[in-house]
C-alpha positions, 0 to 999 in steps of 0.5 A: 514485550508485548506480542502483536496479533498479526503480521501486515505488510508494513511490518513484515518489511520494516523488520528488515529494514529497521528492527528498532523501529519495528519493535518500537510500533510493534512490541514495545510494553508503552506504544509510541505515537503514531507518525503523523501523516505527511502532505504526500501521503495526504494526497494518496489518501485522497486520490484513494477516496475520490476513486473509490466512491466514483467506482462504486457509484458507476458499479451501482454499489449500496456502499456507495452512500455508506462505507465507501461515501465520499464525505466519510472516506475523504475525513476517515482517511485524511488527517485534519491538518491535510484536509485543505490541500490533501482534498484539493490535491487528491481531486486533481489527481482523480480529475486527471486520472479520469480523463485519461482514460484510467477510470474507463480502462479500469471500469473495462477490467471489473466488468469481467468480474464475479463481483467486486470488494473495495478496502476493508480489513482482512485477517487469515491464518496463513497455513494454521501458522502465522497469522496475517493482516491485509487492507487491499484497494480493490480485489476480484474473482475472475474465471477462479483467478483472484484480481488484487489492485492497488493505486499509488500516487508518486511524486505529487509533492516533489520538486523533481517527480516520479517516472513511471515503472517500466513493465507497464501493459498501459501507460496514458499520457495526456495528449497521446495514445496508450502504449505498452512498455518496450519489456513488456509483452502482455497477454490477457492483459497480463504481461509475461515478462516481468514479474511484480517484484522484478518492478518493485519488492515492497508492491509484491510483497504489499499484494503477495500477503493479501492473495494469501489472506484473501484466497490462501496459500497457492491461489492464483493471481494477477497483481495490479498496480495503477501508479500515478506518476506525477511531475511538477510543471510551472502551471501544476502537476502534470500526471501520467498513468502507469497500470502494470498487471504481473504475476508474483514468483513462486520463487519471491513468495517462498523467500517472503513466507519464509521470512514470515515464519521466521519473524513470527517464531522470533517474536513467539521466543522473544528473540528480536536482535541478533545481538544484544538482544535482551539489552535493547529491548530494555533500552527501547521499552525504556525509551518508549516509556519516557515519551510524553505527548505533549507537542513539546520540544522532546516530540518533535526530536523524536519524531524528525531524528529517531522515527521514519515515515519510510515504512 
């Protein structure tokens, strides 16, 4: 077995949910292929490039013309197979989410700041004892607050599309003002009402790791999310935007370090599967090492039955 050198978000929940699969990407002696990457996520990864390089462009960042080049990010992030649709897609959700009025909002936001870091990867020994991995979109220090944001572009490819999460402080819709969420009750731009895991766990937990990374344990925080909600009309996609700013619970983040702990100590001893545990190692070690890249028929079985893009 092999022994990872960190914990991200991704596998902190896919260990919950899917102890085989985590194994099988995290500790396996033979690495198993990484997934391909769908058409919807193409997408965000797009979106995600188009949004960045315009940012910081407005803030007048160097980066604008080294990491955060638009050319580098948009093939950096996109895999070949995507690029035509995913490049053309990602375009008209930044067009969109611009003139909305996302970008002007946002762009309000980071001018308060004591300057602002786009995307790279972060690492921190949470409290000298499980060591973490974080990538956050967009991250910045206000008045000793850590400001952490990240976008999310739902139902782009659905035939049905997403709705936006309730407990936004802005929802912009084409055609009508903004408006705050009936739950929500912002103050400071921060809605006191809900919590980010009351929305969704997966974004809590996603940015709970990165405050805990970036600015330590008991760092204050203020969790962003830009959700990009997306519905199929018969002349295209329509898109509206959906920014919530929560906190996280001291409660959700006891539960979350816990479990932490718990998945790090497990790995250190070996101790994966609450059952059988020593024969399922061997039959996923077994199984990984069987596999063959080479766009065959058994490629193709594995990964459509036995592998999830889900985590």
């Amino acid at each position: 077995m092999r022994t990872p050198t960190y914990l991200s978000p991704t596998s902190i929940m896919l260990w919950g949910k899917d102890r085989m699969e985590f194994y099988r990407k995290y500790l396996a002696e033979d690495r198993v292929p990484r997934m391909p990457q769908t058409s919807a996520m193409s997408v965000g990864s797009a979106f995600d490039a188009y949004i960045k390089n315009y940012l910081a462009t407005c803030l007048g960042m160097p980066e604008a013309n080294g990491d955060l080049d638009l050319d580098f990010l948009l093939t950096e992030q996109v895999e070949v197979g995507n690029r035509d649709f995913a490049f053309a897609a990602g375009l008209d959700c930044f067009n969109q989410y611009k003139k909305l009025g996302a970008t002007a909002e946002l762009i309000k936001e980071l001018e308060r700041s004591d300057g602002v870091s786009f995307e790279h990867t972060v690492q921190a020994t949470v409290n000298d004892i499980v060591p973490l991995l974080g990538k956050p979109d967009l991250y910045y220090w206000a008045d000793g607050v850590l400001h952490i944001y990240d976008w999310k572009v739902n139902g782009y490819c659905s035939q049905r599309g997403a709705s936006p999460r309730k407990g936004y402080v802005r929802l912009l819709t084409s055609g009508k003002p903004a408006k705050v969420h009936k739950d929500a009750r912002p103050v400071e731009g921060v809605c006191v009402v809900n919590n980010l895991e009351d929305l969704d766990v997966s974004w809590a937990t996603q940015l709970c790791i990165y405050a805990w990374v970036l600015g330590g344990f008991d760092c204050s925080m203020v969790a962003g999310i830009d959700q990009l909600a997306c519905k199929p009309t018969p002349s295209g996609v329509s898109i509206r935007v959906a920014a919530l700013r929560n906190r996280i619970g001291s409660d959700f983040a006891a539960n979350l370090w816990a479990q932490c702990l718990t998945i790090w100590e497990r790995i250190s001893v070996g101790e994966i599967f609450d059952s059988e545990n020593e024969s399922t190692m061997a039959s996923l070690d077994t199984e990984a090492a069987a596999y063959v890249t080479d766009g065959g028929a058994w490629e193709d079985w594995y990964t459509t039955s036995m592998r999830s893009h889900k985590y």
